[in-house]
N, C-alpha and C positions, 0 to 999 in steps of 0.2 A: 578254488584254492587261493588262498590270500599268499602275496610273495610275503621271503622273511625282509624285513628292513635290515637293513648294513648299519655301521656302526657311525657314521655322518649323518643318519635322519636326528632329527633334532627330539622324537619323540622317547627317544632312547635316551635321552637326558633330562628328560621331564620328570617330577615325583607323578604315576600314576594317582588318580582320583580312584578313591573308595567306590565302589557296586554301590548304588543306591538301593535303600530297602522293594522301592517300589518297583524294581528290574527281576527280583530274583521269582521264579517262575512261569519269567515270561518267554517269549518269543525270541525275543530279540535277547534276552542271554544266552537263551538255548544255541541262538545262529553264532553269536562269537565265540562261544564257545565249539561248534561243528569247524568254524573256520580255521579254528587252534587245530584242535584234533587232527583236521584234511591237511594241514599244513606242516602238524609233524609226523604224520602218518610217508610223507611224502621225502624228509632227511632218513632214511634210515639209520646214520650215526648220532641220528636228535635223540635225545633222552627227556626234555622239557621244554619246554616253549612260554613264554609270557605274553599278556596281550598284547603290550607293548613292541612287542616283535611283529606284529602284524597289523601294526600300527594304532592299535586301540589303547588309550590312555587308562584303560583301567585295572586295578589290581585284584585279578585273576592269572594263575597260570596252571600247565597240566605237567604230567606225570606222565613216561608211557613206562611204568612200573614193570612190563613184562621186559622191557630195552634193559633192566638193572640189572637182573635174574642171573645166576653164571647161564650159559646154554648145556640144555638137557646132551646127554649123554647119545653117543651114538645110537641111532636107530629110533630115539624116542620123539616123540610129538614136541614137536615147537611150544613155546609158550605163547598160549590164545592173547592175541592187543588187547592191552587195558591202559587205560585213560586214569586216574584221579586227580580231580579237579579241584583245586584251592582258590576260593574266592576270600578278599580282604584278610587276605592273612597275615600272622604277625609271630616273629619269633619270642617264645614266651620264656626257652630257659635254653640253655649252652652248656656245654662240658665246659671244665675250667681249659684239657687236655685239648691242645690243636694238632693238626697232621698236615704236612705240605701234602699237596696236589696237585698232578696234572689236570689243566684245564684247557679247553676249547669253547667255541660260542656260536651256534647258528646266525649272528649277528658279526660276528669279526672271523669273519671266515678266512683260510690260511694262515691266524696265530695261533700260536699255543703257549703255553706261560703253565706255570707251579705256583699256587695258593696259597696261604695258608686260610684253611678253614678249622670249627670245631669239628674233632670226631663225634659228637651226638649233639642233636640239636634238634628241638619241639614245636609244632607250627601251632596255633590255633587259627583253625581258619570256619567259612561257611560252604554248606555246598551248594548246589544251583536252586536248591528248594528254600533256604535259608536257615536252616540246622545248623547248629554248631558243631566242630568236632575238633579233636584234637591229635595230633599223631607226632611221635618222635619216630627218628630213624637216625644209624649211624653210616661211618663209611660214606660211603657214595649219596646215598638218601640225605645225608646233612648237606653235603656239599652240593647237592641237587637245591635244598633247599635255600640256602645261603643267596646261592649264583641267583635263582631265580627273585628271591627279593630284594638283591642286589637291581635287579632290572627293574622293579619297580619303585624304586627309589633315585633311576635315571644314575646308577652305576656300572659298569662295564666292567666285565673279570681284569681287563687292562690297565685299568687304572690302579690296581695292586699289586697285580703279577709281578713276579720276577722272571729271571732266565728269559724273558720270549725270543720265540722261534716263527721268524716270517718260512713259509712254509708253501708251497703248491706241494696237496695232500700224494701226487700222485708223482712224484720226488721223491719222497721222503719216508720213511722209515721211523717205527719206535717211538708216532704219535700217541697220545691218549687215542680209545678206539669209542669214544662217547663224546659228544659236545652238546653243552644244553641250549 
C-alpha cells in the first residue's frame, strides 16, 4: 500500500501528465492503479483518490462508488467494493445551478471547508484498456468529480473553501462523513 501524500508534497501542486497511449493495458498501469485501489480501500471515509495522492504524476483517479451509495437498510447485505477508474479525464459540460459543500481530502487531513461545486457535471474519460466513455453524475458524484480534477490540475479543496474547520476528527462532531 502506497501512503496518502499531505498537502506540502510538492506533487500535489503539479498539473498531472496525461496516460500515455502506450501504458494503457499494461502492467505497469494495471499496478498504479492496484495501488490506488489498496490505498483507498485502506481510508474507509476515502470516497476517491487521485494518482497524485500517492504520489504518481499522472491523471487517473478512482471512484469507490459503493462509499456513495446511502447504506442499505437494516439487516440487508452491504454494498460489494467497486472501484471506477477514470484515466485522462476531462470535464465536458457543468450545470449552470451550483450547491455549497462540505468538503474534506485524504490529502489535508483534519480540514474541512464548504465548496461551491456544480450539482451535475460530465466526465469524459478512458478506462485502463483505452476505451472512451463517458459518465455524468449529480450531488455527490459531481463534487467527487470536481475535487478529483481539481487534484490533477495541482489544486486543493483549500484553495477555495470557505468556513474551514481545523479539526482532530476525533474531537469533533457534524463533519462531512466522506473525504476524497
Amino acid at each position: 500500500m502506497k501512503p496518502i501524500v499531505q498537502q506540502e508534497a510538492p506533487v500535489l501542486r503539479q498539473m498531472a501528465k496525461p496516460v500515455p497511449e502506450a501504458l494503457f493495458g499494461t502492467d505497469d498501469l494495471a499496478r498504479i492503479i492496484a495501488d490506488m485501489a489498496e490505498t483507498l480501500d485502506a481510508e474507509p471515509d476515502g470516497v476517491a483518490i487521485a494518482a497524485t495522492q500517492i504520489g504518481t504524476a499522472y491523471r487517473i483517479f478512482i471512484v469507490r462508488t459503493d462509499r456513495t451509495l446511502p447504506p442499505p437498510p437494516d439487516g440487508a447485505p452491504a454494498h460489494a467494493p467497486h472501484n471506477d477508474v477514470y484515466i485522462n479525464p476531462e470535464i465536458v459540460k457543468t450545470s449552470r445551478r451550483r450547491q455549497q459543500a462540505d468538503e474534506g481530502c485524504l490529502s489535508v487531513r483534519g480540514i474541512y471547508g464548504t465548496t461551491d461545486r456544480h450539482e451535475r457535471v460530465t466526465v469524459k474519460a478512458k478506462r485502463e484498456d483505452g476505451s472512451t466513455f463517458t459518465r455524468g453524475g449529480g450531488g455527490l458524484l459531481a463534487q467527487i468529480f470536481e475535487h478529483e480534477i481539481d487534484h490533477l490540475n495541482g489544486v486543493l479543496f483549500i484553495d477555495h473553501a470557505t468556513d474551514l474547520v481545523h479539526a482532530r476528527p476525533s474531537h469533533v462532531t457534524d463533519l462531512p462523513d466522506h473525504v476524497a
